[in-house]
Structures are given as structure tokens and as C-alpha cells.
Chimera marker file (.cmm) of the C-alpha trace (Angstrom):
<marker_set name="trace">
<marker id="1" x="211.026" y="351.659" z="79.777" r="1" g="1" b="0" radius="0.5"/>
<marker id="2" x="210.423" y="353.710" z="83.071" r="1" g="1" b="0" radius="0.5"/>
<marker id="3" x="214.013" y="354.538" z="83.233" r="1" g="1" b="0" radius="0.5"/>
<marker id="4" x="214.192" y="356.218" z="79.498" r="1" g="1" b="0" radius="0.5"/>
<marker id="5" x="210.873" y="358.107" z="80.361" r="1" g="1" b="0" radius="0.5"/>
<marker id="6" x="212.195" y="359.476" z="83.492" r="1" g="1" b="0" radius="0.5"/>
<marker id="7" x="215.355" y="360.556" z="82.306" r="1" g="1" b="0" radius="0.5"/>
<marker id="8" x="214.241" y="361.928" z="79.243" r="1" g="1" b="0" radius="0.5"/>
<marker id="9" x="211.585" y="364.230" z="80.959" r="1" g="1" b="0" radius="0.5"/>
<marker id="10" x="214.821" y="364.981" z="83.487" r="1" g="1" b="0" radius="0.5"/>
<marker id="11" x="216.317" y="366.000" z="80.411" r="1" g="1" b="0" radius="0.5"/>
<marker id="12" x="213.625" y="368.229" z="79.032" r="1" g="1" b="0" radius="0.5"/>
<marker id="13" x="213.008" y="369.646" z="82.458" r="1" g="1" b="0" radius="0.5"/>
<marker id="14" x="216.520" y="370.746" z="82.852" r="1" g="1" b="0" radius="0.5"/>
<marker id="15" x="216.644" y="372.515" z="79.665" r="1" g="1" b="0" radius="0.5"/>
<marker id="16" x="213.592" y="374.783" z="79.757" r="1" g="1" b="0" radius="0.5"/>
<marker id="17" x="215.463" y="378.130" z="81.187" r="1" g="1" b="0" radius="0.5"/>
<marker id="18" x="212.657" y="381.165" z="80.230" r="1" g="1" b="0" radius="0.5"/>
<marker id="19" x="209.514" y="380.733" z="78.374" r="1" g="1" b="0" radius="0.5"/>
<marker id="20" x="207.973" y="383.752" z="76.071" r="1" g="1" b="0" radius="0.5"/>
<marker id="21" x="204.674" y="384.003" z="75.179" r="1" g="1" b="0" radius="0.5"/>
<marker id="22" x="202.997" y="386.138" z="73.165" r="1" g="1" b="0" radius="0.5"/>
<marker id="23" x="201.096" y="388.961" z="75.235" r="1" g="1" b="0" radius="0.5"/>
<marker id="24" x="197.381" y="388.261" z="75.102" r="1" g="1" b="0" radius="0.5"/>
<marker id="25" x="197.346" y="384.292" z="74.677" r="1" g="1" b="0" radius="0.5"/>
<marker id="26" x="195.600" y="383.378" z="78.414" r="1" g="1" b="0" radius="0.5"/>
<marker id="27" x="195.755" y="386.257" z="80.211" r="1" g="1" b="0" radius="0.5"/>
<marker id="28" x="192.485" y="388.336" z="77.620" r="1" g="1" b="0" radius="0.5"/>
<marker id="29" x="189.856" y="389.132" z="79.911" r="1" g="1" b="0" radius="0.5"/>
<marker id="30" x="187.345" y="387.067" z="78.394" r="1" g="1" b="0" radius="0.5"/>
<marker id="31" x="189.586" y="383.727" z="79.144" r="1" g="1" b="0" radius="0.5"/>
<marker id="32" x="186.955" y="381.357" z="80.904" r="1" g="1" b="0" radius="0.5"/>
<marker id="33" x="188.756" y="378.378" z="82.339" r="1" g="1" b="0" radius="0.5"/>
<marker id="34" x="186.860" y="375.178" z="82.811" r="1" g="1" b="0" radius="0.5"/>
<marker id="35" x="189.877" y="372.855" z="84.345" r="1" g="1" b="0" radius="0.5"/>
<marker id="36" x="189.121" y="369.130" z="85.370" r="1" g="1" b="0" radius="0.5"/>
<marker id="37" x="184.986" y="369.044" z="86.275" r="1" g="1" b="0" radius="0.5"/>
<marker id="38" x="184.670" y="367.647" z="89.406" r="1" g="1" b="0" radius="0.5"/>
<marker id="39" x="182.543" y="364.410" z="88.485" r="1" g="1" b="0" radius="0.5"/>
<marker id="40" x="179.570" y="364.773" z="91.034" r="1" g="1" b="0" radius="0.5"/>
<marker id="41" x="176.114" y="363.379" z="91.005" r="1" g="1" b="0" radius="0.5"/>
<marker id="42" x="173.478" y="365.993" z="91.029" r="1" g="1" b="0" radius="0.5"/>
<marker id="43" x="174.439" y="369.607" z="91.303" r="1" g="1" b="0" radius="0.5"/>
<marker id="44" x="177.476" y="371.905" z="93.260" r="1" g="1" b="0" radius="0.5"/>
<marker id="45" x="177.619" y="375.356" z="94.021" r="1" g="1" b="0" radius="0.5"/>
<marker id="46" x="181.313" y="377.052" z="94.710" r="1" g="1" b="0" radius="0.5"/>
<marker id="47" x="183.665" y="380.079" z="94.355" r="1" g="1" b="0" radius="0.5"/>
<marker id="48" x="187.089" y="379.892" z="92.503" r="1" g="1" b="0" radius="0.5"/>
<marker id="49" x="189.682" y="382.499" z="91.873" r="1" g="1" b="0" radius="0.5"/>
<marker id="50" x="192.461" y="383.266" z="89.069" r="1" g="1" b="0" radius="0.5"/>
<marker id="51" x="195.073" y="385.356" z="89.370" r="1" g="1" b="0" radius="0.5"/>
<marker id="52" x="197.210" y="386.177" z="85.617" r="1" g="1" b="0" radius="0.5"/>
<marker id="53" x="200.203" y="388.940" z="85.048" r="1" g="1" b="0" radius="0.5"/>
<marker id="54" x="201.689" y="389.374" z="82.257" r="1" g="1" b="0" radius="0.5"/>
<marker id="55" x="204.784" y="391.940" z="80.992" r="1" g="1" b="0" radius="0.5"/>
<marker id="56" x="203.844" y="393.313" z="77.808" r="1" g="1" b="0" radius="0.5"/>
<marker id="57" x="206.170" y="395.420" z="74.521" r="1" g="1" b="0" radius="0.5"/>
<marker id="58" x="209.321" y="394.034" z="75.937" r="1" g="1" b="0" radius="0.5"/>
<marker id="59" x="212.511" y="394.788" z="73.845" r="1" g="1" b="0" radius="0.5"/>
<marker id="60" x="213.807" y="392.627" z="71.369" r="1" g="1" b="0" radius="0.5"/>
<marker id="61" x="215.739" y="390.920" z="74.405" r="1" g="1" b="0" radius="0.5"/>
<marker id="62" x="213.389" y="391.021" z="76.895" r="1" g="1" b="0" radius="0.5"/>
<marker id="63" x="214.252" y="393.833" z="78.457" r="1" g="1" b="0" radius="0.5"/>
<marker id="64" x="211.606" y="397.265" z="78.814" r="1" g="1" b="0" radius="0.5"/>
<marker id="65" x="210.775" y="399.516" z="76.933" r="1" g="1" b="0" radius="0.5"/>
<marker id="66" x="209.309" y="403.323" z="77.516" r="1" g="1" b="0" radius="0.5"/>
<marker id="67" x="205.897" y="401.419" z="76.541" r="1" g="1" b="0" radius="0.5"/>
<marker id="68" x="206.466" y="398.615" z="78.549" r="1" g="1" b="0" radius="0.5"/>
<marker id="69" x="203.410" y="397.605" z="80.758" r="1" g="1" b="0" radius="0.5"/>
<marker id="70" x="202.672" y="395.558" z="83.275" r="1" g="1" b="0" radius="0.5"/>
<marker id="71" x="199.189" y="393.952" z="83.568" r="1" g="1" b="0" radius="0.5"/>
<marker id="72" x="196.982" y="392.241" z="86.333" r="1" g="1" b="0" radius="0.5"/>
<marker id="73" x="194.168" y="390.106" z="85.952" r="1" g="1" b="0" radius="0.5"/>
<marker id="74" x="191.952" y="388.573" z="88.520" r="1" g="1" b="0" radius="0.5"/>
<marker id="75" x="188.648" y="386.754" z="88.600" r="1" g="1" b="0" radius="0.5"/>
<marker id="76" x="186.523" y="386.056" z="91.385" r="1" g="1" b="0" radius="0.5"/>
<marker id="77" x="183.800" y="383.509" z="90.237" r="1" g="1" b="0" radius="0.5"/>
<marker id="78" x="180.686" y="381.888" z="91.742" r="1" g="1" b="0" radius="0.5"/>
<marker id="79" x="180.232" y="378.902" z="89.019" r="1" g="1" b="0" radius="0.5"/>
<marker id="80" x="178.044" y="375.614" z="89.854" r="1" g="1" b="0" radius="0.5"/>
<marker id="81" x="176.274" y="372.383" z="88.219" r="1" g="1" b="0" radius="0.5"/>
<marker id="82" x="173.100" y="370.290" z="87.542" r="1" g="1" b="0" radius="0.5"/>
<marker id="83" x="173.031" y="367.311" z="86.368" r="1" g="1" b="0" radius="0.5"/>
<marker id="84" x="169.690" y="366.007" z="84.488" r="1" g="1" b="0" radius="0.5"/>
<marker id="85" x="169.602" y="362.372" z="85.116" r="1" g="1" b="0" radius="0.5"/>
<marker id="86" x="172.681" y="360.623" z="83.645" r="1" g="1" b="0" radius="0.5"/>
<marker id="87" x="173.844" y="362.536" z="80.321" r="1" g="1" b="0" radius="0.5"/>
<marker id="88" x="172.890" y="365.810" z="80.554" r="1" g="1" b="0" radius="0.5"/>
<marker id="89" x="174.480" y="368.546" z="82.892" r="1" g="1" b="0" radius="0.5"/>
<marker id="90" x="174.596" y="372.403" z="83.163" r="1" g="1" b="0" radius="0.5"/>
<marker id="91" x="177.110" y="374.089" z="84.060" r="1" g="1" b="0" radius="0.5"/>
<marker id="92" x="176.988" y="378.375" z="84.725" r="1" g="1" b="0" radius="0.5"/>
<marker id="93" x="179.750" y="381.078" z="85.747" r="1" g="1" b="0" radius="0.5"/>
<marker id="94" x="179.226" y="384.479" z="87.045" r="1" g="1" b="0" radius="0.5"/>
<marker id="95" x="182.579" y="386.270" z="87.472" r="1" g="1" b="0" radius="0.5"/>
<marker id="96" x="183.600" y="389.655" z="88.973" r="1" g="1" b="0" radius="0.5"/>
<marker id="97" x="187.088" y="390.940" z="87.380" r="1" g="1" b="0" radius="0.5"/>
<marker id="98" x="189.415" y="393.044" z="88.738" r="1" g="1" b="0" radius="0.5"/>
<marker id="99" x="192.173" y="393.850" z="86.088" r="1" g="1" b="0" radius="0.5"/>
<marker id="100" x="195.118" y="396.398" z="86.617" r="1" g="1" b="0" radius="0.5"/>
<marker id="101" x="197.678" y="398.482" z="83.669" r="1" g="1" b="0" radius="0.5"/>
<marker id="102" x="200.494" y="400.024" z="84.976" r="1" g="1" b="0" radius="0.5"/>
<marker id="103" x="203.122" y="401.511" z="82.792" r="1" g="1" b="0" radius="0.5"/>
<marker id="104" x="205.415" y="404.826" z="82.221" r="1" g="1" b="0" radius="0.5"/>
<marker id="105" x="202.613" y="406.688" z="80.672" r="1" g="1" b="0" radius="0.5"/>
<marker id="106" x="199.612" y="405.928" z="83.146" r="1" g="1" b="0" radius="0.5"/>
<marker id="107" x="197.900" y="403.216" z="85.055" r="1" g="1" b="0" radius="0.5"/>
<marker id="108" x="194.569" y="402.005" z="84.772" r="1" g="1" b="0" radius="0.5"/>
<marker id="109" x="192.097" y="400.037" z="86.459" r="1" g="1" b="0" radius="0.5"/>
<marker id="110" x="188.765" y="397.944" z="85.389" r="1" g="1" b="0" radius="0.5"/>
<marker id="111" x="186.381" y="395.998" z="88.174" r="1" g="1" b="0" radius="0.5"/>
<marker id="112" x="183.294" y="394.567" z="87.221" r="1" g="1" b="0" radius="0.5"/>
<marker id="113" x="181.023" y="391.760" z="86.739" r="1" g="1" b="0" radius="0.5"/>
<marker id="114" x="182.414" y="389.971" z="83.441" r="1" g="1" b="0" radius="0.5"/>
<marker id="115" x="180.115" y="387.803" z="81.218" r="1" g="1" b="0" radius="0.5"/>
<marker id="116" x="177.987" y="385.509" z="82.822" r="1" g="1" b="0" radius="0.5"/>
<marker id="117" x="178.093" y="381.915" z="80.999" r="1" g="1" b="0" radius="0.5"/>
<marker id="118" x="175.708" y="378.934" z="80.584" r="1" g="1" b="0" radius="0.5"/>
<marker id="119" x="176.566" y="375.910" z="78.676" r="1" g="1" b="0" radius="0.5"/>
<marker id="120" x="175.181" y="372.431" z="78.343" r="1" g="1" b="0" radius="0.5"/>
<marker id="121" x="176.807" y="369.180" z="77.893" r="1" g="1" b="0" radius="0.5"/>
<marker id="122" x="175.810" y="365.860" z="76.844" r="1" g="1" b="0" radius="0.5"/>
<marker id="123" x="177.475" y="362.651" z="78.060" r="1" g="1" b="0" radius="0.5"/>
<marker id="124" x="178.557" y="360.309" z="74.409" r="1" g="1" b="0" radius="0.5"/>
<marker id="125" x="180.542" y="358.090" z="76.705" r="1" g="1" b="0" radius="0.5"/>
<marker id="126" x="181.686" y="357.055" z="80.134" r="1" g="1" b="0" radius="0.5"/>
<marker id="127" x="183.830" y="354.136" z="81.296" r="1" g="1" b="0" radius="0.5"/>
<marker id="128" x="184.502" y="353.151" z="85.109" r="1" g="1" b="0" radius="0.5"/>
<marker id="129" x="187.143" y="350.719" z="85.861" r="1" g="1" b="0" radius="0.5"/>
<marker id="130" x="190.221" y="349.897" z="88.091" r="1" g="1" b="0" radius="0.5"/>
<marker id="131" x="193.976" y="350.380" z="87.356" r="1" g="1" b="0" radius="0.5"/>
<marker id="132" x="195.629" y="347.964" z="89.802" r="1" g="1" b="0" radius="0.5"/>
<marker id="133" x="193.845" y="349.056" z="92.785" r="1" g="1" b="0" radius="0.5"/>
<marker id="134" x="192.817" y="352.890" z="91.926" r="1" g="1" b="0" radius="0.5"/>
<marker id="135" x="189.122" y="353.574" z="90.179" r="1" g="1" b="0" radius="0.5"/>
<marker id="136" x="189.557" y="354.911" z="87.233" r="1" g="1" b="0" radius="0.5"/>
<marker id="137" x="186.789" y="357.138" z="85.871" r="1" g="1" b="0" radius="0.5"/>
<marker id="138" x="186.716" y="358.570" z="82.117" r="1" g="1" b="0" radius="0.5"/>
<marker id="139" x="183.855" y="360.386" z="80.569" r="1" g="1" b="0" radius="0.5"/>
<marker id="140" x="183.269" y="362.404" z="77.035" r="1" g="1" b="0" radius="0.5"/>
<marker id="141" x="180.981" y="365.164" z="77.017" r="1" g="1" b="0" radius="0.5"/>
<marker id="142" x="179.852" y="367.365" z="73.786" r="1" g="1" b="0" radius="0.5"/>
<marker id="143" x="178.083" y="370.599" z="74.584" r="1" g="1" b="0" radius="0.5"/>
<marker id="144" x="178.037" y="374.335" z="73.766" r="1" g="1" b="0" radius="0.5"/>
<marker id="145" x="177.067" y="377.393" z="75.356" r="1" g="1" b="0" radius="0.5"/>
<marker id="146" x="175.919" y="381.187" z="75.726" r="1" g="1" b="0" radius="0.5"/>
<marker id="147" x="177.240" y="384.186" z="77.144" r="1" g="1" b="0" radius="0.5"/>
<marker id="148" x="176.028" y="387.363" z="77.960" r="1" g="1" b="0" radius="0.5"/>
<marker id="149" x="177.698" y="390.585" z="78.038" r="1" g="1" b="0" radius="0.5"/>
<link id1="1" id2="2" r="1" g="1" b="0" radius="0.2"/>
<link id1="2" id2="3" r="1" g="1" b="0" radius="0.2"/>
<link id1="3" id2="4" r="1" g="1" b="0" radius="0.2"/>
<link id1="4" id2="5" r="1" g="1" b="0" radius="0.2"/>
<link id1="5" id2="6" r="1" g="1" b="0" radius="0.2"/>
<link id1="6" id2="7" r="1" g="1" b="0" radius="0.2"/>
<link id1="7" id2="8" r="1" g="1" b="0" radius="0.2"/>
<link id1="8" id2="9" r="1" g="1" b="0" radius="0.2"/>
<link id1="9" id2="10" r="1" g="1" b="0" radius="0.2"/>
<link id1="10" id2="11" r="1" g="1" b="0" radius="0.2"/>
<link id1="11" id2="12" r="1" g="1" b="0" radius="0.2"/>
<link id1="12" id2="13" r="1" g="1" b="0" radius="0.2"/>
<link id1="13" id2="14" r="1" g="1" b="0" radius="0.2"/>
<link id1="14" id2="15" r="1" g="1" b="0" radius="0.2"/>
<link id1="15" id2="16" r="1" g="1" b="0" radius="0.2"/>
<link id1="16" id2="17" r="1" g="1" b="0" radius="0.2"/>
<link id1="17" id2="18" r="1" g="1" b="0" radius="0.2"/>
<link id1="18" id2="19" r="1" g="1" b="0" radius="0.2"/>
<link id1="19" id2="20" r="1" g="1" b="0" radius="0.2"/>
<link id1="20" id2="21" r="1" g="1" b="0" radius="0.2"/>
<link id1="21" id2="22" r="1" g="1" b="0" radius="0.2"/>
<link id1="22" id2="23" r="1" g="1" b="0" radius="0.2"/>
<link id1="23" id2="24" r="1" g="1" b="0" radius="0.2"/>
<link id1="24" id2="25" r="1" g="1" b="0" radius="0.2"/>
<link id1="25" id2="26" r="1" g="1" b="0" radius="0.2"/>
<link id1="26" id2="27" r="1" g="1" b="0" radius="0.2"/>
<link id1="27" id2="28" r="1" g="1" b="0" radius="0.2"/>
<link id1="28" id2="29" r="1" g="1" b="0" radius="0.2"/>
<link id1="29" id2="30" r="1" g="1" b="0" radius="0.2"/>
<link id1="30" id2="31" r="1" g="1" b="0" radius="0.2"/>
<link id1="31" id2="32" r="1" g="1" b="0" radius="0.2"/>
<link id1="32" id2="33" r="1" g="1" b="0" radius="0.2"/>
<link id1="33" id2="34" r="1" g="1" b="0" radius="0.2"/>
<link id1="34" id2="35" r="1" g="1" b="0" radius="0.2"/>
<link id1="35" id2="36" r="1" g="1" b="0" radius="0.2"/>
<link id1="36" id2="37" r="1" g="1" b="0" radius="0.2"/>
<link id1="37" id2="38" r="1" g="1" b="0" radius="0.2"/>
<link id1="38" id2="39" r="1" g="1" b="0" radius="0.2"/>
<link id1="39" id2="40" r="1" g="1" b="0" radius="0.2"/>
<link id1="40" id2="41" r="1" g="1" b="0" radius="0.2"/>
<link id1="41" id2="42" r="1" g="1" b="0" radius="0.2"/>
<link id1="42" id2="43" r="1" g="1" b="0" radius="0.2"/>
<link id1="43" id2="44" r="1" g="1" b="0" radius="0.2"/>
<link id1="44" id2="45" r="1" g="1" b="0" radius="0.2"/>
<link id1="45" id2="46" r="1" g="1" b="0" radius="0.2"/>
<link id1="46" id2="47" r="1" g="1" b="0" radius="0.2"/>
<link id1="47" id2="48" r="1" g="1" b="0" radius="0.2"/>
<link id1="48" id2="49" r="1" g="1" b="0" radius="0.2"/>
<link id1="49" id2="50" r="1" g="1" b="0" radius="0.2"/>
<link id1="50" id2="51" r="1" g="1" b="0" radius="0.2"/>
<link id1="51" id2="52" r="1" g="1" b="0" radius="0.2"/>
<link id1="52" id2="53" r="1" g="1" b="0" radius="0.2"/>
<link id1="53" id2="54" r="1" g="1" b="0" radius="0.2"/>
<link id1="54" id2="55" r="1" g="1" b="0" radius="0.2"/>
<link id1="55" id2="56" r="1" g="1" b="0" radius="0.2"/>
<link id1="56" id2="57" r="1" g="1" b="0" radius="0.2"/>
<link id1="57" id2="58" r="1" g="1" b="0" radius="0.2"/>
<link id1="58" id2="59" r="1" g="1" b="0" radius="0.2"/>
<link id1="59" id2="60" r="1" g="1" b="0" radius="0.2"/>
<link id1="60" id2="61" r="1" g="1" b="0" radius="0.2"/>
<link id1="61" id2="62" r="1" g="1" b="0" radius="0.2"/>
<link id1="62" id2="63" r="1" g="1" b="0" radius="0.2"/>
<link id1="63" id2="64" r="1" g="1" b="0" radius="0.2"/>
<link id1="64" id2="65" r="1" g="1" b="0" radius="0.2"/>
<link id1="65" id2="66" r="1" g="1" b="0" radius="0.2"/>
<link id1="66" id2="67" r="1" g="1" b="0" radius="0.2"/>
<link id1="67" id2="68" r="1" g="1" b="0" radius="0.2"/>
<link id1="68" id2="69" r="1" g="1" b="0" radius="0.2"/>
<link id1="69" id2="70" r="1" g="1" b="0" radius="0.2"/>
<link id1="70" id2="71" r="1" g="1" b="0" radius="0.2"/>
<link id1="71" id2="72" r="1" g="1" b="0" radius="0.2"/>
<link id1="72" id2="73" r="1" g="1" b="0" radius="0.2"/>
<link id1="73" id2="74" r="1" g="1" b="0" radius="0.2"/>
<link id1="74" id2="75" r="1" g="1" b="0" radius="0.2"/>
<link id1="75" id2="76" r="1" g="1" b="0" radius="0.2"/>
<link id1="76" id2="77" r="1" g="1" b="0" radius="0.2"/>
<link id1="77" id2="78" r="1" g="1" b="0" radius="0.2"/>
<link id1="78" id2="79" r="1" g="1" b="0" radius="0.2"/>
<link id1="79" id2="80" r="1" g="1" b="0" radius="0.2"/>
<link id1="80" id2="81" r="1" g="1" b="0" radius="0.2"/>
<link id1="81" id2="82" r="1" g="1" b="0" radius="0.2"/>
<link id1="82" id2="83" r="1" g="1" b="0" radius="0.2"/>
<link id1="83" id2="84" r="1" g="1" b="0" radius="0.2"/>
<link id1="84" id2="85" r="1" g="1" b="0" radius="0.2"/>
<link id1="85" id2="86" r="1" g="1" b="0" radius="0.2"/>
<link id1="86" id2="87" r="1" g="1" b="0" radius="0.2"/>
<link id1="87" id2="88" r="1" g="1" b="0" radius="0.2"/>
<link id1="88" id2="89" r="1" g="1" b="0" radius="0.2"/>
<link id1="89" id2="90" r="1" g="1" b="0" radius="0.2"/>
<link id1="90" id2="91" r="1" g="1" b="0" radius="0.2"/>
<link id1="91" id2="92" r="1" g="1" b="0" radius="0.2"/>
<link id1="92" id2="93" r="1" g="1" b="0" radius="0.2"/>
<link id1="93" id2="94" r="1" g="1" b="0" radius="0.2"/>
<link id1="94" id2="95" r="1" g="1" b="0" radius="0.2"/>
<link id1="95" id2="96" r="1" g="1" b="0" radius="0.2"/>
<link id1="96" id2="97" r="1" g="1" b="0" radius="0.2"/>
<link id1="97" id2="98" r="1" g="1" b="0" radius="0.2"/>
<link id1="98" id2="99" r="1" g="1" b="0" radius="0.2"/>
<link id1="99" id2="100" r="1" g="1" b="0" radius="0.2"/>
<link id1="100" id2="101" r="1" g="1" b="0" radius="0.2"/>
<link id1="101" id2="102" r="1" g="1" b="0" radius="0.2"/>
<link id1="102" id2="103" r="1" g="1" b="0" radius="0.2"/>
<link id1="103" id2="104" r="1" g="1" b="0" radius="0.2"/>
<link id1="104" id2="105" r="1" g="1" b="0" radius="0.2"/>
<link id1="105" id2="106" r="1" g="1" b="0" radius="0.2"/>
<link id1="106" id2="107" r="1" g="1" b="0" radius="0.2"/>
<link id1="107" id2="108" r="1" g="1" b="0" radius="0.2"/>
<link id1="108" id2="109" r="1" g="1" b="0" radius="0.2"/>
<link id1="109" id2="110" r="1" g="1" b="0" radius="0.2"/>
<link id1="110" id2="111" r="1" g="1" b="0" radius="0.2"/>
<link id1="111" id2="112" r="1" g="1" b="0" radius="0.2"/>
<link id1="112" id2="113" r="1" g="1" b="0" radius="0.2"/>
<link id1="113" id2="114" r="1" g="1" b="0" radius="0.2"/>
<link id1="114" id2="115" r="1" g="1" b="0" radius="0.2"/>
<link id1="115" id2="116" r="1" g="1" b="0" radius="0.2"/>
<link id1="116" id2="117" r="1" g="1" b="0" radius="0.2"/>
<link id1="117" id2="118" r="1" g="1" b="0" radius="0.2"/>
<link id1="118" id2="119" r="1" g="1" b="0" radius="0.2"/>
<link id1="119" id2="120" r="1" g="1" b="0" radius="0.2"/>
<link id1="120" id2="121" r="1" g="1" b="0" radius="0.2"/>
<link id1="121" id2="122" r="1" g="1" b="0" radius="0.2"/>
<link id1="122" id2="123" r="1" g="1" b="0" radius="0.2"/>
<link id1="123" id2="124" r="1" g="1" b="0" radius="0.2"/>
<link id1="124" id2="125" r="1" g="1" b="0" radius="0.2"/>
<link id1="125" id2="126" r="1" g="1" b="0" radius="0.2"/>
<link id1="126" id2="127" r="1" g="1" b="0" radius="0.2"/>
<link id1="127" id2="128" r="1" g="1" b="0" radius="0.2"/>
<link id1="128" id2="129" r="1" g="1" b="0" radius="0.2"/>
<link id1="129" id2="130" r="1" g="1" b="0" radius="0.2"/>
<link id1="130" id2="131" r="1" g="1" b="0" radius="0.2"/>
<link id1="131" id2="132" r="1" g="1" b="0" radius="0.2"/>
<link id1="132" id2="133" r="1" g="1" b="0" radius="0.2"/>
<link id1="133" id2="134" r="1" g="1" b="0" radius="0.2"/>
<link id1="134" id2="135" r="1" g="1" b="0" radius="0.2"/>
<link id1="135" id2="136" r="1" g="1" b="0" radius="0.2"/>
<link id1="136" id2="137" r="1" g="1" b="0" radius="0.2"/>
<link id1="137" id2="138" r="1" g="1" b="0" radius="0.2"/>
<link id1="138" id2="139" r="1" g="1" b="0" radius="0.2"/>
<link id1="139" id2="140" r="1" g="1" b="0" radius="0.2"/>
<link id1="140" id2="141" r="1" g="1" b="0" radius="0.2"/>
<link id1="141" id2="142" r="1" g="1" b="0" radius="0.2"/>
<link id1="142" id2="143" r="1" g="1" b="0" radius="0.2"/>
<link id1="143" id2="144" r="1" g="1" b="0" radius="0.2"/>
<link id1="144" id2="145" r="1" g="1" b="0" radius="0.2"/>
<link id1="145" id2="146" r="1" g="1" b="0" radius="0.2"/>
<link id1="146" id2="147" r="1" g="1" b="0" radius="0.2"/>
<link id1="147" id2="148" r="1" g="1" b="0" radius="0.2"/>
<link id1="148" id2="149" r="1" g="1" b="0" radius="0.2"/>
</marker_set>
């Protein structure tokens, strides 16, 4: 069974040459990423960053075009947590953006602090076990959220 999986994803893996994308899905300013929580007991503070380019109005082929652009964004982001006893945690982002638009016609630039988040979760379910001899930790959270512009 290992065998079919592996060679299969070979398979797939091998084939992928170029992958197109439309031009704002991911890379839109307002894009907050949340990624894997880290699962921690009362509260964290840290800083992340994300850097996202993207080639925008290509040709029909892929190749430019006189309104071909290139585009930059980054995010610099103090986020952190606090968990309230065992189900309920808060989590808030504060990011500063630095985006960049370069193409034949101009370039532009935009800094500034982006919207700062706040969103609260609730735990509906969390399971701690072993897989052979790793823990294995899985939790489901519901929650929702503000931001301000």
C-alpha cells in the first residue's frame, strides 16, 4: 500500500511543470494567514513575516504585456494569544505592510499599519493520544472575529 502511495505522488510530482493562478487569489492585501496555532497553555507574544509576488496581465502565453506588472507584498506582524482556562482563547494581529507595483507605466509604493484583528475561539473538541510512540494532539475550535480598518 506504501509502495502505490509513494509512487503515485512520484508520479504527480513529476508532472506538475508551471502553475497559474489567477492574480489576486493570496497575494490581496487584506490576506491574514493563521497557519498551524502553536498549541500553548496560557498566552504568547511573537513577530512573523510574509513575503508574496506575483506577475500580473500576462499574455495569453504567459509572456508580458505593455501592462504587465509586477507586485510585492510584505507583512511584518506582531500577533499573540490568551487562553481563558481550557476552551476559550484570543488570538490578535497587528501588521505593518509594505507592498510594491512596478510596471512600464509607473511604480508605486504603499507602507502602513494594515488592519488590526481580534478573534475568539472556542474549543468543541480535543483528543490527546499516541501514534506508535509520537503524541498526537488534535483539537477543533469555532470562533469569529473583528477587524478594524
Amino acid at each position: 500500500m506504501n509502495k502505490k502511495i509513494i509512487i503515485t505522488l512520484v508520479l504527480v510530482m513529476i508532472g506538475i511543470t508551471a502553475t497559474r493562478a489567477c492574480d489576486i487569489c493570496g497575494c490581496g492585501v487584506g490576506s491574514y494567514y493563521l497557519g498551524i496555532l502553536p498549541e500553548y497553555n496560557k498566552r504568547f507574544l511573537g513577530m512573523r513575516y510574509q513575503y508574496k509576488s506575483l506577475r500580473t496581465h500576462l499574455g495569453p502565453m504567459g509572456e508580458r504585456t505593455p501592462i504587465t506588472a509586477d507586485e510585492t507584498y510584505q507583512s511584518a506582524e506582531l500577533w499573540g494569544g490568551w487562553n481563558f482556562g481550557t476552551r476559550f482563547r484570543v488570538l490578535a494581529f497587528v501588521p505593518y505592510n509594505f507592498n510594491r507595483r512596478e510596471s512600464q507605466t509607473g511604480n508605486g509604493n504603499k507602507t502602513g499599519l494594515g488592519d488590526i484583528a481580534v478573534m475568539g475561539y472556542f474549543k468543541l473538541f480535543d483528543h490527546k493520544g499516541t501514534l506508535g510512540e509520537r503524541l498526537l494532539v488534535q483539537s477543533l475550535w469555532i470562533g469569529g472575529g473583528i477587524k478594524v480598518p
